[in-house]
TIFILUM-726813 format. One record per residue (C-alpha): residue in one letter; x, y, z. Coordinates in pm, 1 decimal, always signed. Example, Ala and Ser with C-alpha at 12.3 -4.5 7.8 and 13.67 -1.06 7.14 Angstrom:
<recs>
<residuo->A, u->+1230.0, v->-450.0, w->+780.0>
<residuo->S, u->+1367.0, v->-106.0, w->+714.0>
</recs>
This chain:
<recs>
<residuo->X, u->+0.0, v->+0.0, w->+0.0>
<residuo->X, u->+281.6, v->+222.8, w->+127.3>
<residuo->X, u->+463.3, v->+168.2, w->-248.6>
<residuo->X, u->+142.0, v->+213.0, w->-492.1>
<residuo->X, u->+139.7, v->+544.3, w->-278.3>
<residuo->X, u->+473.5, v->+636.6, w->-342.4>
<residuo->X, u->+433.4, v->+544.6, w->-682.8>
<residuo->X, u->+98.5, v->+774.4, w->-743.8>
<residuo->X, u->+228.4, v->+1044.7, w->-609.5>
<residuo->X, u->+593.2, v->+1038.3, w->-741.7>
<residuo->X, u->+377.0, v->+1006.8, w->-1102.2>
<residuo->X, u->+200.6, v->+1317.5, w->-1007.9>
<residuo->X, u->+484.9, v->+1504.1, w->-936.1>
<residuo->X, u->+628.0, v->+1397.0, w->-1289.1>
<residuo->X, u->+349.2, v->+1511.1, w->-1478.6>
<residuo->X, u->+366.7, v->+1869.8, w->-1270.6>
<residuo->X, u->+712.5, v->+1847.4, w->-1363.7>
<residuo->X, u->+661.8, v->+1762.4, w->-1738.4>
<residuo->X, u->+375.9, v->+2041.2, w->-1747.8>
<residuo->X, u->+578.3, v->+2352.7, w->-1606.9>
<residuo->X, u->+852.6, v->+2276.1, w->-1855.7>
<residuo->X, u->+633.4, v->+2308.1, w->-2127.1>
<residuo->X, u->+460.6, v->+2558.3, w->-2074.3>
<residuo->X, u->+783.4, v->+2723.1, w->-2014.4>
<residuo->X, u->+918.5, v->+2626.6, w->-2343.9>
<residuo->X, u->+625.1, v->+2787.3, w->-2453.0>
<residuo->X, u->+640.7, v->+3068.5, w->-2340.5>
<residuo->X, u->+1003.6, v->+3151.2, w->-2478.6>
<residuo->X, u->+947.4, v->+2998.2, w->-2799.1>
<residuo->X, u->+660.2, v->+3289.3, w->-2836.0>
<residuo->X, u->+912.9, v->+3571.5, w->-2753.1>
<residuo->X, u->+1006.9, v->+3544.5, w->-3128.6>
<residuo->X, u->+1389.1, v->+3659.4, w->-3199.8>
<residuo->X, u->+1404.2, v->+3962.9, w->-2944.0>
<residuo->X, u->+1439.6, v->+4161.5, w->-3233.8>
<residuo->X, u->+1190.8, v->+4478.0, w->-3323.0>
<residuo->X, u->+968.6, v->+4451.4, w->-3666.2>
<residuo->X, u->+1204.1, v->+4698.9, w->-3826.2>
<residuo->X, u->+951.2, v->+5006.1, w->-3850.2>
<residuo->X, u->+872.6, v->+5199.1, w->-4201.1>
<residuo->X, u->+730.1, v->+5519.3, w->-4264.7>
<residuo->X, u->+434.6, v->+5420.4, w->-4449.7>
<residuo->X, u->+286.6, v->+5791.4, w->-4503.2>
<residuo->X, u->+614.9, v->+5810.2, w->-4711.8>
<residuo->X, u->+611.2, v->+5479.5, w->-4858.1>
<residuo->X, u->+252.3, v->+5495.9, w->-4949.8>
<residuo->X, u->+270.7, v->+5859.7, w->-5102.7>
<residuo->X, u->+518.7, v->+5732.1, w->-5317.2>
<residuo->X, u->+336.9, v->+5435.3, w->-5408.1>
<residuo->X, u->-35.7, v->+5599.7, w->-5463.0>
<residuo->X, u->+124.3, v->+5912.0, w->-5682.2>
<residuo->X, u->+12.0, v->+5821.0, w->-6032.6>
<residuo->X, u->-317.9, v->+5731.9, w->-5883.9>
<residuo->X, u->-678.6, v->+5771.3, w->-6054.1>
<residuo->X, u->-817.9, v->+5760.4, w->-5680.6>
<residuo->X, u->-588.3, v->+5889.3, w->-5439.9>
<residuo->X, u->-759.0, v->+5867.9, w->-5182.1>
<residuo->X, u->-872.3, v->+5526.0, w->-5186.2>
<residuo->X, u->-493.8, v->+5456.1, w->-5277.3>
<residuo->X, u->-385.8, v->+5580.5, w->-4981.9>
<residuo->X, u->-598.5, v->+5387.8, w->-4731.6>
<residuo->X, u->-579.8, v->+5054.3, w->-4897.5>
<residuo->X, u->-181.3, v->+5134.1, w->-4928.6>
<residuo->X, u->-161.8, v->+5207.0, w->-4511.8>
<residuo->X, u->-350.6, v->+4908.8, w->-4389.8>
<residuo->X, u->-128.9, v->+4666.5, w->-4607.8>
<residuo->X, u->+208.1, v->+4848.4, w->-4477.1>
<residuo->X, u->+76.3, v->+4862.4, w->-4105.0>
<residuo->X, u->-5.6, v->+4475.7, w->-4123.7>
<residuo->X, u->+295.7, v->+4410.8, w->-4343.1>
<residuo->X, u->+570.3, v->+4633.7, w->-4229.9>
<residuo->X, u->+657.1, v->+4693.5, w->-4617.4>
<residuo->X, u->+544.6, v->+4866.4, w->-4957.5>
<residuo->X, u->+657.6, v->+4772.4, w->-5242.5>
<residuo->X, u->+896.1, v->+5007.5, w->-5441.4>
<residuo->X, u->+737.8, v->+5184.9, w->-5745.7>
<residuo->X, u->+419.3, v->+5311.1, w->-5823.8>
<residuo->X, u->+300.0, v->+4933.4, w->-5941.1>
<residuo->X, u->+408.0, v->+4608.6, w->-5959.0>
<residuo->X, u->+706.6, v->+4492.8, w->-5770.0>
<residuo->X, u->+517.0, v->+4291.2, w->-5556.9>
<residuo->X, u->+722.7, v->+4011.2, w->-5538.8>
<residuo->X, u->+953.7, v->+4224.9, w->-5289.0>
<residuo->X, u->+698.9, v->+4223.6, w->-5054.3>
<residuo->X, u->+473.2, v->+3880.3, w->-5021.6>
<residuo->X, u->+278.8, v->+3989.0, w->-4762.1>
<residuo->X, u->+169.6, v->+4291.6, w->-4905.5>
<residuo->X, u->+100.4, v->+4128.4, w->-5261.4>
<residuo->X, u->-145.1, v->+3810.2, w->-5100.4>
<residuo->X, u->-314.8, v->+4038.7, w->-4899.0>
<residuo->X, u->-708.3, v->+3998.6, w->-5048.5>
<residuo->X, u->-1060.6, v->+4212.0, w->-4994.4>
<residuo->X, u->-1343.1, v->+3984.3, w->-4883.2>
<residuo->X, u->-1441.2, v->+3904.4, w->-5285.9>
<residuo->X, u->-1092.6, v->+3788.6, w->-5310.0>
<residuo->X, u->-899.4, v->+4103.0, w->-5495.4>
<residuo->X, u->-589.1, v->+4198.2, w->-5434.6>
<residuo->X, u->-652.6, v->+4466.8, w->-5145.6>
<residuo->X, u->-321.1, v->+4661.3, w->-5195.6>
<residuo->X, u->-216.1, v->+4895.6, w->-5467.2>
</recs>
């Protein structure tokens, strides 16, 4: 009795164990790299971008929610999307390309 005792409650304090180290591992592993997101001026970047615009406007706003998700706008007034993936697969609920 004395030993299936023991044994219960040195299994207990293994799974305890077992638990706080994960969710310590967790914890770091969500800390990322420790590095900022490297920060852009997207007023500049997306003035740039939206210049040769029909709609300005509209340019503008679709242009600073991609960069403020994305951290990046493209270079150029169109196109060079490949530079920044994020910014090119972002889509508007009918599935468009949301950014300009």
């Amino acid at each position: 009795m004395a030993i299936s005792k023991a044994l219960i409650a040195s299994v207990l304090l293994s799974l305890v164990v077992f638990h706080l180290v994960e969710a310590e591992l967790t914890v770091n592993s969500s800390k990322g790299t420790g590095y900022p997101k490297p920060t852009i001026d997207c007023g500049g970047a997306c003035q740039a971008r939206c210049r040769l615009s029909s709609r300005p406007n509209l340019c503008h706003r679709a242009c600073g929610t991609c960069c403020a998700r994305c951290s990046c706008v493209p270079p150029g007034t169109a196109g060079n999307t490949e530079v920044c993936p994020c910014y090119a697969n972002m889509t508007t609920h009918h599935g468009r390309r949301k950014c300009p």
